[in-house]
C-alpha positions in Angstrom: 13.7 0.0 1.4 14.8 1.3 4.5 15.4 5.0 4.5 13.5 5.7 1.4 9.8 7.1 1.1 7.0 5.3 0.1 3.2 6.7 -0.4 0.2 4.4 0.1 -2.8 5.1 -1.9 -6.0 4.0 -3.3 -6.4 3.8 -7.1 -9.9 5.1 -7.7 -9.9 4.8 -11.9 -8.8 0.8 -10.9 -10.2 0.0 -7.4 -6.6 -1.1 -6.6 -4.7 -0.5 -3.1 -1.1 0.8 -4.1 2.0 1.2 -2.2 4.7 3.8 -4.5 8.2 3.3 -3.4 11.1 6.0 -4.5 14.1 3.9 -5.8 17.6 5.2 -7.2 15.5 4.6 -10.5 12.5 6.4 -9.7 9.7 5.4 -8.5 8.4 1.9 -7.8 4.5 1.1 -7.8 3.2 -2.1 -6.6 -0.4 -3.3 -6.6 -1.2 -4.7 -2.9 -5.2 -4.8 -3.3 -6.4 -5.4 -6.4 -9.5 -7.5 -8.5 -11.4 -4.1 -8.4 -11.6 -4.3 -4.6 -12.8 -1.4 -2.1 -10.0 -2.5 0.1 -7.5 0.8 0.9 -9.9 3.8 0.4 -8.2 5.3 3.8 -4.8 3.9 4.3 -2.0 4.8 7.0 1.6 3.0 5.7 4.2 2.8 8.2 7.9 0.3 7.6 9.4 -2.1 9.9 13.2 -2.0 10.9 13.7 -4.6 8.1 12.2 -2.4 5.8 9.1 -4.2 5.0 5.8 -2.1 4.3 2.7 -2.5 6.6 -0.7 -0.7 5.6 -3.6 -0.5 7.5 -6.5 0.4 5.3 -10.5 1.0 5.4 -12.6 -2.0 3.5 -15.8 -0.5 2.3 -18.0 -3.5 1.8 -17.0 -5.4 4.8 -16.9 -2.0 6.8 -13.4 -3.5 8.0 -10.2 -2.3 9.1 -7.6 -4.6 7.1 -3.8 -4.7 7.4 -1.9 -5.5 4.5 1.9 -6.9 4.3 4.6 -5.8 1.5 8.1 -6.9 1.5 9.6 -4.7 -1.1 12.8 -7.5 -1.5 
């Protein structure tokens, strides 16, 4: 995905930690967190050279700082 944007976000209505990538097609929305987790309530994403999507998120219930991994290939 290199070279095209991607949001990171936290689904409130599903408790899910979401990573939206913009494709040719539209837009792309993968579930990274889910199982009605209060991982990814604060999230900073940033991409690798190879393209691959890292997110460093807020864990409420742990009161952790997580990273989570994407490869979008």
């Amino acid at each position: 995905m290199t070279g095209q944007p991607g949001i990171s976000y936290y689904d409130i209505g599903n408790l899910d930690l979401m990573l939206a990538l913009k494709t040719s097609a539209g837009w792309r929305r993968e579930t990274l967190e889910g199982a009605r987790s209060e991982a990814g309530l604060v999230t900073s994403l940033a991409f690798d050279q190879q393209g691959r999507a890292h997110i460093a998120h807020f864990e409420r219930t742990q009161g952790a700082l997580l990273h989570t991994f994407f490869d979008p290939r």
